[in-house]
N, C-alpha and C positions, 0 to 999 in steps of 0.2 A: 562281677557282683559287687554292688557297696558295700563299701563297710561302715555299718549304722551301730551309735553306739549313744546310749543313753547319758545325759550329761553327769549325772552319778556316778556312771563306769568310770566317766574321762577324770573326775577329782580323782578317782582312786588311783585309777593305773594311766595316768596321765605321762610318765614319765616312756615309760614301754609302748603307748599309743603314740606318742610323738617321733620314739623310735624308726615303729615300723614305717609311718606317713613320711621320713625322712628317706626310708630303704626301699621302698616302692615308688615312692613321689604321688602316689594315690589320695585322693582327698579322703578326710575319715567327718563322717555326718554325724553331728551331732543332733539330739531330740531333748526334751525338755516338756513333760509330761505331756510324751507320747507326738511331741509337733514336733518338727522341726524348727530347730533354735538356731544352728552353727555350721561352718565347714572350717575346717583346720587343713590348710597346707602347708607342704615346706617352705622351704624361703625359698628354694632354686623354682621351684616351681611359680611362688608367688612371683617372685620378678620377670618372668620369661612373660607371666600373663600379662603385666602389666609395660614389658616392652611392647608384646603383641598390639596390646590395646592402645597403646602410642600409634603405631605404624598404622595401625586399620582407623587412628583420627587424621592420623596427617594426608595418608591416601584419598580420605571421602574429603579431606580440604581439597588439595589441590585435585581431586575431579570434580569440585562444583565449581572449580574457578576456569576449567578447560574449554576452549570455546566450544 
């Protein structure tokens, strides 16, 4: 289940929000009258994503370049 939390929650209890998203690695959704504004992850998380996202560019490189 997400965990969706109005951007007013996150000023207040921002510190205990960030917690948890550290001790889960779960993304926490932010809203912003009522739409979706944000997502907040950890940093272990952020980086893994963005080695992922390395590896799945350098893969579709060197498969367009396969004969």
């Amino acid at each position: 289940m997400p965990n969706i939390q109005s951007l007013s929650d996150f000023r207040q209890n921002a510190t205990s929000m960030i917690k948890q998203v550290n001790e889960t690695s779960s993304p926490l959704y932010l809203t912003q009258n009522g739409k979706s504004a944000a997502v907040v992850v950890s940093q272990e998380v952020w980086e893994n994503t963005q080695k992922s996202l390395t590896m799945m560019r350098l893969l579709t490189i060197l498969d367009s370049q396969a004969p």
